[in-house]
C-alpha positions as CSV (number, residue, x, y, z in Angstrom):
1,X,0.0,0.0,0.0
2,X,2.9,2.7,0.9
3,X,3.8,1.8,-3.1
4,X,0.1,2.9,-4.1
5,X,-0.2,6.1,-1.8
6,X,-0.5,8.7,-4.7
7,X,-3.8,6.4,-5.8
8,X,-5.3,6.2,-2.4
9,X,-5.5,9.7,-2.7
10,X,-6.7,10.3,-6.4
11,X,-9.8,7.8,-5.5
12,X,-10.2,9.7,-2.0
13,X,-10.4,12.5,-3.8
14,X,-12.6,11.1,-6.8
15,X,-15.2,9.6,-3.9
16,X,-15.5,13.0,-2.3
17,X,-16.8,14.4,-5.3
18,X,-19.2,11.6,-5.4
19,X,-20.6,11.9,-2.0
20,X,-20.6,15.6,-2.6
21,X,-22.9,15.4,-5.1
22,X,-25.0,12.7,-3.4
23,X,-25.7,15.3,-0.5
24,X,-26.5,17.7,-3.2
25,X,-28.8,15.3,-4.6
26,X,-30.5,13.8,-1.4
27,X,-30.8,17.8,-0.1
28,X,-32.8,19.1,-2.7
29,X,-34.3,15.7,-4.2
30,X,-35.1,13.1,-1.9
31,X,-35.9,15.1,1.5
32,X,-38.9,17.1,0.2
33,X,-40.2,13.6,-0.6
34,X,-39.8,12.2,2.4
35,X,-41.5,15.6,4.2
36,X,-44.3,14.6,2.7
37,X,-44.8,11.1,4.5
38,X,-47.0,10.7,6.9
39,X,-46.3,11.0,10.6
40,X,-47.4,8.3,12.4
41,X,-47.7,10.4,15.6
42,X,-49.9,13.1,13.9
43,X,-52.2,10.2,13.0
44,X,-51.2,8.9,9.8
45,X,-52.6,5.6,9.6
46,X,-52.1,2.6,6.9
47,X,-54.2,4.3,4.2
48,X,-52.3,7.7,3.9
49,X,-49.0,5.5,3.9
50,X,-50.8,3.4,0.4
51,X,-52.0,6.9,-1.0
52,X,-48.1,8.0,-0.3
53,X,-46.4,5.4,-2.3
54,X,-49.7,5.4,-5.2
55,X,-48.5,9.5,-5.8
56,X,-44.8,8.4,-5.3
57,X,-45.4,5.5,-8.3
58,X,-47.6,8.1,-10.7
59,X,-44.8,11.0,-10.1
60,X,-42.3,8.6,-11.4
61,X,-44.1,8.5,-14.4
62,X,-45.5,11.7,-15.3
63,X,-43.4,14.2,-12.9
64,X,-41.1,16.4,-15.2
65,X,-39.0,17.6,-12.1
66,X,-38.7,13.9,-10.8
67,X,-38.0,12.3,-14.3
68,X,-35.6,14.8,-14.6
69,X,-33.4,13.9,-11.3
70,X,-34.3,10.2,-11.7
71,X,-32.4,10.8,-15.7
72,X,-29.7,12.4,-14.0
73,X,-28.6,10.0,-10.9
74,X,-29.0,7.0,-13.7
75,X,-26.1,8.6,-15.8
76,X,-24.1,9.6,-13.1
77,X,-24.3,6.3,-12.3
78,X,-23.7,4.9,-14.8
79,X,-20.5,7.1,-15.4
80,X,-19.3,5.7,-12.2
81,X,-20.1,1.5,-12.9
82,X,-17.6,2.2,-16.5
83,X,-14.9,4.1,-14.4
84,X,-14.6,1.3,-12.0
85,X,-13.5,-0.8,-14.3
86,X,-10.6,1.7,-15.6
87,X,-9.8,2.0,-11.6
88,X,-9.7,-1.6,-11.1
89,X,-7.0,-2.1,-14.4
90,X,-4.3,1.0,-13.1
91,X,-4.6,-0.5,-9.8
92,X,-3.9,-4.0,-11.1
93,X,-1.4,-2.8,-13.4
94,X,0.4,-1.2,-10.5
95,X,0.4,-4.2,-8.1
96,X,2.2,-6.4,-11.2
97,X,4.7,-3.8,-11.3
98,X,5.7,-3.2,-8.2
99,X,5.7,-7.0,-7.2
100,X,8.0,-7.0,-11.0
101,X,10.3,-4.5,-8.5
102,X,9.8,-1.6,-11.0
103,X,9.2,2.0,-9.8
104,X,7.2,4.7,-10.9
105,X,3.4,6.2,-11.6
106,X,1.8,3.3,-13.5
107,X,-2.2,3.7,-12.5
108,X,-2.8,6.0,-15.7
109,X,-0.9,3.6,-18.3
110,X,-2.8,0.7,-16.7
111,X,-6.3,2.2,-16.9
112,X,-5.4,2.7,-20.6
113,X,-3.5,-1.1,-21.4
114,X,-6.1,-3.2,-19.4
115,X,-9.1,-0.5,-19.2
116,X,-11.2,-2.1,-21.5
117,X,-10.5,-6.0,-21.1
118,X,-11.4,-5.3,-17.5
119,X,-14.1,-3.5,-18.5
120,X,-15.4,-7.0,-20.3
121,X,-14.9,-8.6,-17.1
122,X,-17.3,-6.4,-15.5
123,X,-19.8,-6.5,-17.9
124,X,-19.8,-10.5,-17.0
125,X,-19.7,-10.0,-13.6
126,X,-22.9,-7.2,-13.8
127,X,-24.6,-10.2,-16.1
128,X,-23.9,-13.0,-13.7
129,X,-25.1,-10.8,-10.7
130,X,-28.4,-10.1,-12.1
131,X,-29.0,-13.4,-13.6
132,X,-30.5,-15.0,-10.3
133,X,-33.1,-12.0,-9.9
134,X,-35.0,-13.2,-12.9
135,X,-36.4,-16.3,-10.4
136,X,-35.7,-14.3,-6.9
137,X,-38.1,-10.8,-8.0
138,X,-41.3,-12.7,-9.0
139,X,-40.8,-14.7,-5.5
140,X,-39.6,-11.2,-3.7
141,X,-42.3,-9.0,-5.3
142,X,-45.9,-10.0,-3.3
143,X,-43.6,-9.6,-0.2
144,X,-42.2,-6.5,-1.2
145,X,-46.2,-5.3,-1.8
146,X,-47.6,-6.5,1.2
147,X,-44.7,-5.3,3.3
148,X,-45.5,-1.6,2.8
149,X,-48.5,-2.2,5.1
150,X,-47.3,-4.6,7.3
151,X,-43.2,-3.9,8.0
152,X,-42.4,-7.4,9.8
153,X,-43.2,-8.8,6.1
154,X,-40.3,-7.7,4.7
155,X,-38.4,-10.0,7.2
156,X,-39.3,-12.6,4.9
157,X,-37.1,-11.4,2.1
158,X,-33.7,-11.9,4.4
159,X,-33.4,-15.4,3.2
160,X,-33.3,-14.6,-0.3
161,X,-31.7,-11.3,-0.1
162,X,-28.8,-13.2,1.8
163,X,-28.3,-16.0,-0.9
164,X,-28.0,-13.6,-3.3
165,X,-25.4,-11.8,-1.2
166,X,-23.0,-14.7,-1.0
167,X,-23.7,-15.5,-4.4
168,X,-22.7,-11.9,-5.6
169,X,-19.6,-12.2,-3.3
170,X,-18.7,-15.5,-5.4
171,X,-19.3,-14.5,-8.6
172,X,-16.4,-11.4,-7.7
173,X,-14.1,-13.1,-6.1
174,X,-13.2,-15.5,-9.2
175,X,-13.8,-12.9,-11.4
176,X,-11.1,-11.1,-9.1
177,X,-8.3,-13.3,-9.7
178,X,-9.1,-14.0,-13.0
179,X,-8.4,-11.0,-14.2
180,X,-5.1,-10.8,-12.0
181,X,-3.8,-13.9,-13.9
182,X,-5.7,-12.2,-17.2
183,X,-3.4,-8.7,-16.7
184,X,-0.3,-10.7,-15.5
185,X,-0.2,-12.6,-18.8
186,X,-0.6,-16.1,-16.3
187,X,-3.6,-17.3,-17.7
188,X,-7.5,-16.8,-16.3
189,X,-8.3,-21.0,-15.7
190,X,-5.0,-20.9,-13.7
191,X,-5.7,-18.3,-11.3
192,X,-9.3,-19.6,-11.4
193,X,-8.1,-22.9,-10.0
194,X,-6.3,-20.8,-7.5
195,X,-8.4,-19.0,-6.3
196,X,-10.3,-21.8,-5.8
197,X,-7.7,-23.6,-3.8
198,X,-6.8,-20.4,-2.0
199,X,-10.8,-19.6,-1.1
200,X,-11.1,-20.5,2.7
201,X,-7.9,-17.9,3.2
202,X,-9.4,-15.2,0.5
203,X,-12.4,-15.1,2.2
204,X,-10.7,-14.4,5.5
205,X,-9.2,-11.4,3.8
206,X,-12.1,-10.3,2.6
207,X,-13.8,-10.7,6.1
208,X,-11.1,-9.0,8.5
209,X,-11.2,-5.8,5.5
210,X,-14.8,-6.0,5.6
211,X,-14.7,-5.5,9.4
212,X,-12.7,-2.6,8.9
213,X,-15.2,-0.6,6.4
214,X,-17.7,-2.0,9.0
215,X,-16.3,0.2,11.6
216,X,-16.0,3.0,9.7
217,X,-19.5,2.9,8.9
218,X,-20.7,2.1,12.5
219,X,-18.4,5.5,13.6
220,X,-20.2,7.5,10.7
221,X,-23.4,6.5,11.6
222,X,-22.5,6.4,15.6
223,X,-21.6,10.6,14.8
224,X,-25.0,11.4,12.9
225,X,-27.3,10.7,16.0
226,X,-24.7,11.8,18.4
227,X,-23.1,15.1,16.5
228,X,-26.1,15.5,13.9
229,X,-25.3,18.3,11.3
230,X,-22.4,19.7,10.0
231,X,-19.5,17.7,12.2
232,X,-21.3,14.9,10.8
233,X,-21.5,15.7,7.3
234,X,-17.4,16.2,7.9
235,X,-16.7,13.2,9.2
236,X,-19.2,11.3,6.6
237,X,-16.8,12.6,3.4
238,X,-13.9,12.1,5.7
239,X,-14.7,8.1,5.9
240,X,-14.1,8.0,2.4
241,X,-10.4,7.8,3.1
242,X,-10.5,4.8,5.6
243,X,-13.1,3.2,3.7
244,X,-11.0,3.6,0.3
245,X,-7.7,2.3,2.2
246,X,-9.6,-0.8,3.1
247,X,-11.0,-1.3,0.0
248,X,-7.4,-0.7,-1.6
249,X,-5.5,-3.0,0.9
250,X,-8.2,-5.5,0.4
251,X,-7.3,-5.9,-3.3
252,X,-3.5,-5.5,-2.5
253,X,-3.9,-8.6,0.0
254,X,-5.4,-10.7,-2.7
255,X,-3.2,-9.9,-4.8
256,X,0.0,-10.9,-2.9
257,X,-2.1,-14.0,-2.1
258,X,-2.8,-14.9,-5.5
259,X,1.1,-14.2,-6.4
260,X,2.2,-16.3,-3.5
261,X,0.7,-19.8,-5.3
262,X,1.3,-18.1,-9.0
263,X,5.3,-17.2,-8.6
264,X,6.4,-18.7,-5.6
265,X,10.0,-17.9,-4.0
């Protein structure tokens, strides 16, 4: 990681745009909306909540000003899913380099060597993930409709949310080393089968990083109800660093776990 400092810091950077935006988008978007929903403890009973969500569902359809925001998050969006990609091959391309001993700035030559191979590998990994919902959303969908009414319904979805969960998780973590044995030039099938062999430690990784974004999420939430307002807003874009560190290392530790079985001392 002290190799990939000047990156931690471009992507800090890049995510504290994003979140600016987001409060941006939530401020003036999404919290007249949710003025608007009933208050339980003024007497708003079961109907107003349905004749809340029926407006919500025709506003999505016929609202200019809603359309409009709706148009804009999806490309933003959007935007961000194809940069990912780019991020993930400069990062990639960095880690072969410096494990190669070589020194210097090699994120921006990476994005543009492996960008759009990596790129591919998303677009698998996006169809792979979505796959499943074609059998999961008919199942999900009457729970989803009855639980606007009746809250503990929605406990029923856990189960399926969950497997879908560790089935996403899968799906990345090959994908993951496949494309470190894809930019390395070792072969995808090999680092497949490593991975494979390698899964029970990988997913450790992956658990005690996990932990750590964890934490920083707990402490951001922790400071809105305790400091709401601005401190909190600070600290929120402030996580971005820790959170993008862990994410970082996460990758990094794969990485030199995946190199250990594919070039051994």
């Amino acid at each position: 990681m002290k190799e990939q400092f000047y990156i931690l810091i471009l992507l800090f950077i890049y995510r504290l745009f994003w979140g600016y935006f987001m409060y941006k988008f939530i401020k003036s978007a999404v919290v007249p909306v949710l003025l608007r929903y009933p208050d339980a403890s003024a007497g708003g009973s079961g109907m107003g909540r349905l004749l809340y969500y029926i407006e919500g569902r025709t506003a999505l359809y016929s609202d200019p000003a809603v359309l409009r925001w709706l148009w804009l998050l999806l490309g933003l969006s959007l935007l961000r899913l194809l940069l990912s990609p780019f991020i993930r091959a400069g990062l990639l391309h960095e880690l072969h380099q410096e494990r190669a001993g070589a020194r210097g700035l090699f994120f921006f030559p990476g994005m543009k060597r492996y960008g759009l191979p990596v790129l591919l590998f998303s677009l698998v990994e996006w169809a792979l993930i979505l796959l499943p919902l074609y059998w999961l959303l008919p199942a999900m969908y009457p729970l989803l409709v009855s639980g606007i009414l009746n809250y503990p319904q929605l406990l029923l979805l856990a189960p399926y949310v969950l497997g879908w969960l560790i089935y996403l998780f899968l799906i990345r973590k090959l994908l993951l080393y496949m494309q470190f044995g894809y930019t390395a030039g070792s072969g995808m099938f090999a680092s497949l089968l490593i991975c494979l062999k390698v899964l029970l430690k990988s997913i450790l990784i992956s658990a005690v990083m996990g932990a750590g974004s964890l934490l920083t999420l707990i402490l951001c939430s922790a400071s809105a109800i305790l400091c709401p307002g601005l401190p909190a807003l600070l600290l929120r874009q402030g996580a971005f660093l820790p959170s993008t560190l862990f994410k970082m290392w996460g990758i990094a530790a794969q990485y030199h776990l995946w190199s250990s079985k594919s070039f051994p001392q």
